[in-house]
C-alpha positions in Angstrom: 14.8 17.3 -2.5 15.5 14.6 -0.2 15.3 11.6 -2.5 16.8 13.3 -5.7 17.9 10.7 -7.9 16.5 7.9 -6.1 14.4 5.2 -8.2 11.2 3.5 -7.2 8.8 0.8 -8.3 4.9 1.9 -7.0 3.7 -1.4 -8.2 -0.6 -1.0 -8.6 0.9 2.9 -9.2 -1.8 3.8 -11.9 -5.1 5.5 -10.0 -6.1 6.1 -6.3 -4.0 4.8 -3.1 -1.3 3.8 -5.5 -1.2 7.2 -7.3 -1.0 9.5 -4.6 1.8 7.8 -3.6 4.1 7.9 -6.8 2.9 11.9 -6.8 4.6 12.5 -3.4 7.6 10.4 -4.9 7.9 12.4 -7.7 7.4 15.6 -5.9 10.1 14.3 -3.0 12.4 14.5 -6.3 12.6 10.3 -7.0 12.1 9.0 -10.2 9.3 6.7 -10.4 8.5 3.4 -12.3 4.3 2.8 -11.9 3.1 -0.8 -12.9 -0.4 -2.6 -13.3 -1.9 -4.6 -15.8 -3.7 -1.5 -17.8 -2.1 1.9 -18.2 -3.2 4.9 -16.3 -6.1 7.1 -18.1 -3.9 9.9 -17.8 -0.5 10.2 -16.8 0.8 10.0 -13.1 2.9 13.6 -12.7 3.7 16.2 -10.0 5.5 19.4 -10.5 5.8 18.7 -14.1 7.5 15.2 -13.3 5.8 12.5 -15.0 6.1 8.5 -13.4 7.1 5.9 -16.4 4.7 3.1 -17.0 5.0 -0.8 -17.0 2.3 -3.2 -17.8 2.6 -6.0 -15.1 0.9 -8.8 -13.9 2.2 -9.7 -10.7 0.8 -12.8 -10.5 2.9 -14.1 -13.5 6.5 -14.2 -11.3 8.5 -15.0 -14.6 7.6 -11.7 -15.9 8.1 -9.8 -12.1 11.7 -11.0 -12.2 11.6 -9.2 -15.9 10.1 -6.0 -14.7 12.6 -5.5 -12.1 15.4 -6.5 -14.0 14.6 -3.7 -16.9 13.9 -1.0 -14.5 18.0 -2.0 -13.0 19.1 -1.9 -16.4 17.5 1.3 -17.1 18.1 3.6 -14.4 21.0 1.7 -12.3 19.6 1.0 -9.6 16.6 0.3 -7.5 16.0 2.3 -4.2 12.8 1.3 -2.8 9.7 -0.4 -3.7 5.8 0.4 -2.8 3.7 -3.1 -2.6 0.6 -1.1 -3.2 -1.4 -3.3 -5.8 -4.4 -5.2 -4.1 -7.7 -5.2 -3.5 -11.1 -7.4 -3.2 -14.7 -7.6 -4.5 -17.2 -7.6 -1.2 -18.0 -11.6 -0.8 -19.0 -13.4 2.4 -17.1 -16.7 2.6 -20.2 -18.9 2.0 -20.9 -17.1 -1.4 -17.5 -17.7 -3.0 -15.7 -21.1 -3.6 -12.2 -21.6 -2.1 -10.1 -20.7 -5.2 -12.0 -17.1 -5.5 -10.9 -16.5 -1.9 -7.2 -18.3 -2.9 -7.2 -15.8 -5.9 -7.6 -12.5 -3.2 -4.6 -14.2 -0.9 -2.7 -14.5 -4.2 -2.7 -10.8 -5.1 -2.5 -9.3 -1.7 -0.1 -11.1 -0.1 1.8 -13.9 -2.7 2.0 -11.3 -5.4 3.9 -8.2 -2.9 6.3 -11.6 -1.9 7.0 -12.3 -5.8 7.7 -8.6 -6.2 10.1 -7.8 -3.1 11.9 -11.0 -4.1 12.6 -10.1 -7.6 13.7 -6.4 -6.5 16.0 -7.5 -3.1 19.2 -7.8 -5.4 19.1 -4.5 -6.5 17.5 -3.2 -3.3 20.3 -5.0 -1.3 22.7 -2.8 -3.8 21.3 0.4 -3.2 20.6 0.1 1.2 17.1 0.4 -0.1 13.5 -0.6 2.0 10.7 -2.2 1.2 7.3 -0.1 2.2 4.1 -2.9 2.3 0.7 -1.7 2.0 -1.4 -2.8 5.1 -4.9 -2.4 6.2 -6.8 -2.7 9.2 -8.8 -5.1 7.7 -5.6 -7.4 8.4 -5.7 -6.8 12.6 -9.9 -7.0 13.0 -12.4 -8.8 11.6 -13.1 -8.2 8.0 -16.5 -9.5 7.2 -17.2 -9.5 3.6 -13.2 -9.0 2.8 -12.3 -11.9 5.0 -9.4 -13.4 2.4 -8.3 -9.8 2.4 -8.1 -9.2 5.5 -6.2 -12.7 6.4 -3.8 -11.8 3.4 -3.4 -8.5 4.4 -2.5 -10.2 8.4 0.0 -12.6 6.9 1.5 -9.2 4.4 2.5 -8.0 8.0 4.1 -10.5 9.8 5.3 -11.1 6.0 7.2 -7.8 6.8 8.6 -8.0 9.8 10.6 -11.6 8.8 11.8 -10.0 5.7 12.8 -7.1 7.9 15.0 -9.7 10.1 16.1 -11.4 7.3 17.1 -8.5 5.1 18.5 -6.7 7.4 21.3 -4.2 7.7 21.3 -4.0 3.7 17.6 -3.8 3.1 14.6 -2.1 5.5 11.0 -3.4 5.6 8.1 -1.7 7.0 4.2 -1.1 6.5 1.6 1.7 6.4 -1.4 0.6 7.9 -3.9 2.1 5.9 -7.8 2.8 7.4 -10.8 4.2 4.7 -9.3 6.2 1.6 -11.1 8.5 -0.2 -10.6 7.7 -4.0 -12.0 8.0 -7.2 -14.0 4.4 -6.5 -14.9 5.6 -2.5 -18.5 6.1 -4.3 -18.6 2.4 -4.3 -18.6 2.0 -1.2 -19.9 4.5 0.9 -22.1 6.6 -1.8 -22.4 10.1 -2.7 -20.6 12.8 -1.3 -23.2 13.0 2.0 -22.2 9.6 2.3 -18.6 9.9 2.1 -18.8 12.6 4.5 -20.8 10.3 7.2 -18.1 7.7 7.0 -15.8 10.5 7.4 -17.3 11.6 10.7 -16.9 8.2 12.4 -12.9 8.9 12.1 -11.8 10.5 15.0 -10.2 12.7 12.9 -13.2 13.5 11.1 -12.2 12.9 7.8 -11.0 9.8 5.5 -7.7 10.3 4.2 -6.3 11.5 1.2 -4.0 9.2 -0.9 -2.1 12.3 -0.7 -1.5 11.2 3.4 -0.1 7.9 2.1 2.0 8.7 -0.1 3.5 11.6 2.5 4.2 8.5 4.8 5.5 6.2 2.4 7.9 9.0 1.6 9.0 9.1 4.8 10.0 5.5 5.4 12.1 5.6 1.8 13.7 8.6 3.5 16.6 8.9 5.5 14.5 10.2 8.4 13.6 6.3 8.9 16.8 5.1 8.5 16.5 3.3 11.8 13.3 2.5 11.2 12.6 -1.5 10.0 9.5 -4.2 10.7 7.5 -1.3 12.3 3.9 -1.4 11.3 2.7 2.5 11.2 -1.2 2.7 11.5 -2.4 5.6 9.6 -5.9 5.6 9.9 -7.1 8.9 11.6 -7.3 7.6 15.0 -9.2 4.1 14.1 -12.1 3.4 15.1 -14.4 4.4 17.8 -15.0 1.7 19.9 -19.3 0.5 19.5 -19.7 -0.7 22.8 -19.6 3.3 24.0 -22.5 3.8 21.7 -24.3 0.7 22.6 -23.8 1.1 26.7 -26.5 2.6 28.8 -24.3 4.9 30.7 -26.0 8.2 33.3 -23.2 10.2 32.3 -23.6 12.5 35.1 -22.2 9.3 37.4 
């Protein structure tokens, strides 16, 4: 198994994005530390392997710097960590005050800097990599998510200087994730018929699987990207199909 033995941290590891990618961890052989402030509702496993849980509130650096220093006690070492945990409510910017905006920038992209500092001593022992968590909300617009999408802009650039900086000991990259289907994709896109519209505006006619993240992350841990470092890989089916096509008043047959 190609990362047999190897330890990492899926930090937001518990349920959707986050869990898919400790299950292709665990099935690429690594042993796998999950962390969030509430503990799974079942356990993350795969192939009988089962991820150990940590409650963590990443937003509380004294106790990051304590997380990462027990998992280095425990297992020896630290090999690579997943900046996964984020998110946002839908709010326009005139319907929120500055500090509920500040408190999505804080999560997305000060609490993944509090967590790859704490790990880099042990990372920088091991030749290990950072993998970031993107979206494409960071390189569009992102109306409704706008603090999310400028957090999740800064966690990339935030990537490529730590890449610089970090480097030869320690490799950075990011996935640059487009829709998810998840346990919560209800909530944004409805029932199944209207999962499977949203679906149909990828060009590769689906939304992925966390399944297709966690096969990517995998990769960038692996040795297969060992030259690989402040690369930003979009995985999102093929983006977006541009509206002005739609909206143009084109006689094909010209």
């Amino acid at each position: 198994m190609e990362l047999d033995g190897r330890v990492v941290v899926v930090t937001g590891g518990t349920r959707g994005v986050g869990a898919g990618i400790a299950r292709a961890f665990l099935g690429a052989g690594a042993r796998v530390v999950v962390c969030a402030r509430r503990p799974p509702d079942e356990p993350v496993e795969e192939d009988g392997r089962v991820a150990e849980f940590g409650p963590l509130d990443l937003r509380n650096p004294a106790a990051v710097g304590e997380f990462f220093a027990a998992v280095a006690r425990r297992y020896g070492r630290l090999d690579c960590l997943v900046n996964n945990a984020g998110g946002t409510p839908y709010r326009l910017l005139g319907e929120g005050e500055a500090e509920r905006h500040a408190r999505v920038v804080e999560l997305n992209l000060v609490a993944p800097m509090t967590a790859s500092l704490a790990a880099y001593p042990w990372l920088r022992e091991a030749g290990g990599s950072v993998v970031m968590i993107g979206s494409v909300s960071g390189t569009r617009p992102s109306p409704g998510t706008a603090a999310y999408g400028a957090a999740k802009a800064g966690l990339e650039n935030l990537a490529r200087s730590m890449a610089v900086e970090w480097a030869p000991e320690v490799r950075v990259n990011t996935l640059v994730l487009g829709m998810v289907r998840t346990e919560l994709s209800h909530l944004h896109y409805g029932n199944d018929g209207g999962i499977a519209a949203v679906g149909a505006t990828v060009p590769l006619g689906r939304l992925a699987e966390p399944a297709d993240v966690g096969a990517a992350a995998v990769f960038l841990a692996s040795a297969r990207a060992a030259y690989v470092s402040g690369a930003s890989l979009l995985l999102h089916g093929g983006g977006e199909r541009p509206a002005f096509l739609d909206a143009a008043n084109v006689n094909k047959e010209n």
